[in-house]
C-alpha positions in Angstrom: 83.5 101.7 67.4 83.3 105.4 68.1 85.6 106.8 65.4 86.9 109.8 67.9 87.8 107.2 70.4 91.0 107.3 71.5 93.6 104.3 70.9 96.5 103.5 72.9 99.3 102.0 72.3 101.7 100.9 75.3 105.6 101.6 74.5 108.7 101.9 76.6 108.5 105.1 73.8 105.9 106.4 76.3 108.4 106.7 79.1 110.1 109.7 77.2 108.1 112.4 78.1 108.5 114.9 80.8 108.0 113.9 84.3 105.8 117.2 84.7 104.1 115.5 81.3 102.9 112.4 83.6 102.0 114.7 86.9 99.6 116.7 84.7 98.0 113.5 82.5 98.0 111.9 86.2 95.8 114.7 87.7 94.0 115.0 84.2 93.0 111.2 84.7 91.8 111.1 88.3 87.8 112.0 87.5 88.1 108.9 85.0 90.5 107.0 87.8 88.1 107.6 90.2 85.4 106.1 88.7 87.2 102.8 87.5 88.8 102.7 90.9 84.9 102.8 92.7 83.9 100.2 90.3 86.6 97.9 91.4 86.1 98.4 94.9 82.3 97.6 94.6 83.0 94.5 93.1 85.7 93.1 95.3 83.4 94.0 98.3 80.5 92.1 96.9 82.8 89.4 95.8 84.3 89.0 99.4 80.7 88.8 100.9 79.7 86.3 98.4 82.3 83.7 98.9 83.4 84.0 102.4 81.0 83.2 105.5 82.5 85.4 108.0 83.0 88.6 105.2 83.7 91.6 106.5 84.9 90.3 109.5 88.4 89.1 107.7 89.6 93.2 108.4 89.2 92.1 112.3 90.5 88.5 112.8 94.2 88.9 112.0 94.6 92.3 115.2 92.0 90.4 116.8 94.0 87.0 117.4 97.4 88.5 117.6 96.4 91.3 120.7 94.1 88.3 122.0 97.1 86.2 122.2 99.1 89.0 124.0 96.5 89.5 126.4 96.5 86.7 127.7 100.8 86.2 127.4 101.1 89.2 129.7 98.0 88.5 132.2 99.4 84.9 132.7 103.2 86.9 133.3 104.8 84.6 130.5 105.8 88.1 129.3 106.5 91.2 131.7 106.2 94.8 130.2 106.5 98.4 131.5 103.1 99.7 132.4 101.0 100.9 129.3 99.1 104.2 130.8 96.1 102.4 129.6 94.3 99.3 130.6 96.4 96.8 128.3 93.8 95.3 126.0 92.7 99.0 125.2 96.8 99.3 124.6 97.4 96.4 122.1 94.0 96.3 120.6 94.6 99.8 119.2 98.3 98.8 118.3 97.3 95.7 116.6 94.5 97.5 114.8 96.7 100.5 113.8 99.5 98.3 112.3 96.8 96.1 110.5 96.1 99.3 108.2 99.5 99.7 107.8 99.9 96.1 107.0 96.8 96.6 104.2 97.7 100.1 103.0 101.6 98.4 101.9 99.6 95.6 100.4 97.4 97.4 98.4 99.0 98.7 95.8 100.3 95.6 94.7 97.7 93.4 95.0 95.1 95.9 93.0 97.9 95.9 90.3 98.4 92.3 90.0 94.8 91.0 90.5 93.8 93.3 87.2 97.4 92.3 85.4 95.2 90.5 82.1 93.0 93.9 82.1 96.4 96.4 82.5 97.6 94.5 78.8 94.1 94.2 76.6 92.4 97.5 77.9 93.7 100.8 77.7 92.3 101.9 81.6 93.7 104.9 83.9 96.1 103.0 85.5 95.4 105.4 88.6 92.4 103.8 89.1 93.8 100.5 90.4 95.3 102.4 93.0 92.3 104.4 94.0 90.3 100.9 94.1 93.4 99.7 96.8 93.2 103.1 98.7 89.3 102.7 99.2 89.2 99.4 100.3 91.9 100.0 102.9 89.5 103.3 104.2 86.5 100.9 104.2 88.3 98.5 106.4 89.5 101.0 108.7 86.1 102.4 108.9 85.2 98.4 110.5 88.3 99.0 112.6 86.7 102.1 114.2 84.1 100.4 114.8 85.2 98.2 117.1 87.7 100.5 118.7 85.0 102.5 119.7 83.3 99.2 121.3 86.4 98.4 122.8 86.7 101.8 124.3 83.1 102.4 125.4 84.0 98.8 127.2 87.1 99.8 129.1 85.5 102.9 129.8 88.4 104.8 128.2 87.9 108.2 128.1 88.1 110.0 124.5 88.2 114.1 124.5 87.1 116.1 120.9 90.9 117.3 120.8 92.0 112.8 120.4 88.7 113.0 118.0 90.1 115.3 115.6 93.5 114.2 115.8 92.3 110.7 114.8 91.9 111.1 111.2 95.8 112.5 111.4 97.7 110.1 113.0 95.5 107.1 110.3 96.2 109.1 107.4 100.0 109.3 108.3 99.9 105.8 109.1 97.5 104.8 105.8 100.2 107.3 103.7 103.2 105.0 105.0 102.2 101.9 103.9 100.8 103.0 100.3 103.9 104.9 99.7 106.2 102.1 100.4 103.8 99.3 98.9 103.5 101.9 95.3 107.4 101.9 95.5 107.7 98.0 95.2 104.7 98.0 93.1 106.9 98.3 89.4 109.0 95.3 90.5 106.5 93.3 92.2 104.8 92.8 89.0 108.1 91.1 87.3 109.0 89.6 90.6 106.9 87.3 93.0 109.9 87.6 95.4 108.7 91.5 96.2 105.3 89.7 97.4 106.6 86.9 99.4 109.2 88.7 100.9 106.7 91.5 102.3 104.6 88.5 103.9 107.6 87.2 106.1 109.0 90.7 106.8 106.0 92.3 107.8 105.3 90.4 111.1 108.8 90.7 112.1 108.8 93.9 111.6 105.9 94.6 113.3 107.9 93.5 116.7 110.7 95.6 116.3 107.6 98.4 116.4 106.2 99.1 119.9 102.6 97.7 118.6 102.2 95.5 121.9 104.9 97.2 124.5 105.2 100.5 125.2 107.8 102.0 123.2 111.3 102.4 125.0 112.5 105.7 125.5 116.4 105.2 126.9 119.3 103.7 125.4 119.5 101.7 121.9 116.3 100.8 121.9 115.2 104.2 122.4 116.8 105.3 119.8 115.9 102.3 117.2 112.3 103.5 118.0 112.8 106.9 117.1 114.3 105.7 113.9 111.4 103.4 113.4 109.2 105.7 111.4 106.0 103.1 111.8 107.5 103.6 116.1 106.5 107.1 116.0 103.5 107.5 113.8 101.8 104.3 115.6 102.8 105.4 119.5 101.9 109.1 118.7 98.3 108.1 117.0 97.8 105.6 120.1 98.8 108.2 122.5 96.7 110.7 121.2 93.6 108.4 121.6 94.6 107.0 125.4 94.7 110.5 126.3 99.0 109.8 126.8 101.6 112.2 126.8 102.7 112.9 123.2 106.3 112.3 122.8 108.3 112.8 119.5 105.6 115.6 117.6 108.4 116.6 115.3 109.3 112.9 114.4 105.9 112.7 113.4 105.6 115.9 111.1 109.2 114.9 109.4 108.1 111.0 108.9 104.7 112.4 107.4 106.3 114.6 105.2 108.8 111.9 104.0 106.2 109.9 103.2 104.3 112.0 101.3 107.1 113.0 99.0 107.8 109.2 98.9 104.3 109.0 97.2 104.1 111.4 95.0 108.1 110.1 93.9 106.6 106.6 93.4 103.4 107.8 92.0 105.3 109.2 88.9 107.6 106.2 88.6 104.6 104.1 88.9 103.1 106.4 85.6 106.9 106.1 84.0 107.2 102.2 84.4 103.5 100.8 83.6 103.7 101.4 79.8 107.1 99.3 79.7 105.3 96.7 82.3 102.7 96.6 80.4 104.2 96.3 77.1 106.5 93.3 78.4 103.2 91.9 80.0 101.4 91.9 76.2 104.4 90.3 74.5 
């Protein structure tokens, strides 16, 4: 063993330290994050194309079959809806497909964190990286969800300017930042409790109907205003109208719910840094 080499030991002592202490080791770790985190990803891509048939087509099935179903709910009038702007399937396909990233983005925090739990007690690892590893294999799978919006579009003929272009990468990354902020806050007590898991896979497809990902959004009465206090309403009709070439409706929502979100990050990212040593140390024992 290298005799400079740097031992660790996890303590709930650690957690004493000044939070501008953790920002800066945090920042000081990311080159060594980043590569850990790139690692990771590799090897759960691989993995996944080793031991499933249909691979990479997992990030498409689950929007696929829910704006399928849809389709054909509201083109056999068992459900009525307001009209879309756009030709409905390019409607719901891009809501399915923008709530599916932020169904992975919440996810991936905790999953990264939980799937490497034996490594997080024996190895002494930027605990960063775990994150990174979540955040790039939610970008790759959006990248396969662009993909086929741009088939879908091309399709349905639906026009796309440069100005819906450049505002793409916007209205994912607020969407992307929602998630991974809210999935990093749960991410300290979903690795002492399995309830934090569980309960995000039943409240995440009910939640997803009280957001307009298959209807148009409503604009008058309670509804209309449950929507604006929806934050995923705003960021997901705004991103979606942006690319239909649709009105854009609630601009300032958007720039306030961004903005909460990224403070919610960078909030959870140091209690993430704070807790882990105490995690870990309760893990080891």
């Amino acid at each position: 063993m290298n005799e400079k080499q740097k031992i660790t030991v996890y303590s709930s002592e650690t957690s004493n330290r000044l939070v501008v202490d953790h920002l800066r080791q945090i920042v000081n770790d990311l080159p060594r994050a980043h590569e850990l985190g790139l690692r990771l990803f590799k090897r759960n891509v691989k993995a996944l194309y080793r031991q499933s048939l249909l691979g990479f087509a997992w990030a498409l099935i689950p929007p696929l079959a829910t704006a399928i179903l849809w389709i054909l709910l509201r083109g056999n009038n068992i459900v009525q809806m307001n009209d879309t702007g756009t030709p409905y399937p390019v409607f719901v396909l891009t809501g399915t497909l923008l709530w599916q990233l932020f169904s992975e983005a919440i996810s991936a925090p905790l999953n990264q964190v939980t799937e490497n739990k034996a490594m997080l007690a024996k190895i002494n690892i930027p605990r960063e990286g775990l994150l990174l590893s979540g955040a790039y294999h939610v970008i790759f799978n959006t990248a396969i969800k662009v993909v086929l919006l741009s088939v879908i579009y091309a399709y349905f003929r639906q026009t796309i300017t440069l100005t819906s272009l450049a505002f793409l990468p916007v209205g994912l990354l607020s969407i992307g930042m929602a998630g991974f902020s809210i999935g990093l806050a749960l991410t300290p007590l979903g690795m002492l409790y399995q309830d934090i898991n569980k309960g995000l896979a039943v409240l995440l497809p009910f939640f997803m109907y009280l957001t307009p990902v298959v209807y148009p959004a409503p604009r008058e009465g309670i509804m209309g205003l449950l929507m604006r206090a929806n934050p995923l309403a705003t960021l997901i009709n705004e991103t979606r109208n942006w690319l239909t070439l649709q009105p854009v409706q609630d601009m300032p929502y958007f720039i306030g719910y961004t903005m909460a979100f990224v403070v919610l990050f960078l909030l959870s990212l140091v209690v993430y840094h704070l807790s882990m040593p105490m995690i870990i140390e309760r893990i080891g024992s």
